[in-house]
C-alpha positions, 0 to 999 in steps of 0.5 A: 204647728207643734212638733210631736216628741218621740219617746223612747221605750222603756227597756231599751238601752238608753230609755228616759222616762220623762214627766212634766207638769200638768200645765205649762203653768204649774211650777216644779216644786219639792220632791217625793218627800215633800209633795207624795210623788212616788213612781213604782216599777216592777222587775224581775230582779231587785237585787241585781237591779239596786247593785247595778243602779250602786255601781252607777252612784244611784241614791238609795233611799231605802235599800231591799227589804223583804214584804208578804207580797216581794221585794221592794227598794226605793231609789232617787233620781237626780231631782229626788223624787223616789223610784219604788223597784218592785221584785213580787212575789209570785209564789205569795197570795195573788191576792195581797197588796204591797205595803205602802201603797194606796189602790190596789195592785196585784203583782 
C-alpha cells in the first residue's frame, strides 16, 4: 500500500514546492533553458522579494524589468529551472497580457 505524502502550503514558513516527472519512468534532463519549463508565481512585492531571494545567494537570471502589465523577474533554483516572480499591475488594463508568456493570464 502507498503512503500519501503531505505537503506543504505555499506561503508558510518553510514551504517546498516540489515537481516530479510525469512517470517514474521519465528521466530529468536539461533545465529551463534548454526544455521550456518556466514556473510563474505572482507577488505583491517583486522588489523586496528578488532583494530577500540576493541576501540568500539566490541566482538571478533576470533581475526586475518594468512591462505594461507589472513587474517581472526570473530566478534559478538550485536545478536551474526558472522562477518568473510577478508583481502586476493593478492600475494597467485588466485586459493585457504579460510578455513573454503563452495562453492568456490576466493579473
Amino acid at each position: 500500500q502507498k503512503t500519501k505524502t503531505k505537503l506543504g502550503r505555499l506561503g508558510q514558513s518553510g514551504a517546498l514546492l516540489s515537481l516530479h516527472p510525469a512517470s517514474s519512468s521519465t528521466p530529468h534532463v536539461g533545465t529551463s533553458i534548454d526544455n521550456g519549463v518556466l514556473i510563474g508565481l505572482v507577488v505583491g512585492d517583486v522588489s523586496s522579494a528578488v532583494n530577500e531571494l540576493k541576501s540568500k545567494n539566490v541566482k538571478i537570471h533576470r533581475d526586475i524589468q518594468k512591462h505594461e502589465a507589472g513587474k517581472n523577474a526570473i530566478i534559478l533554483d538550485p536545478d536551474d529551472y526558472m522562477i518568473s516572480l510577478f508583481e502586476p499591475d493593478f492600475d494597467a488594463e485588466k485586459n493585457i497580457q504579460a510578455g513573454g508568456y503563452i495562453g492568456f493570464t490576466p493579473a
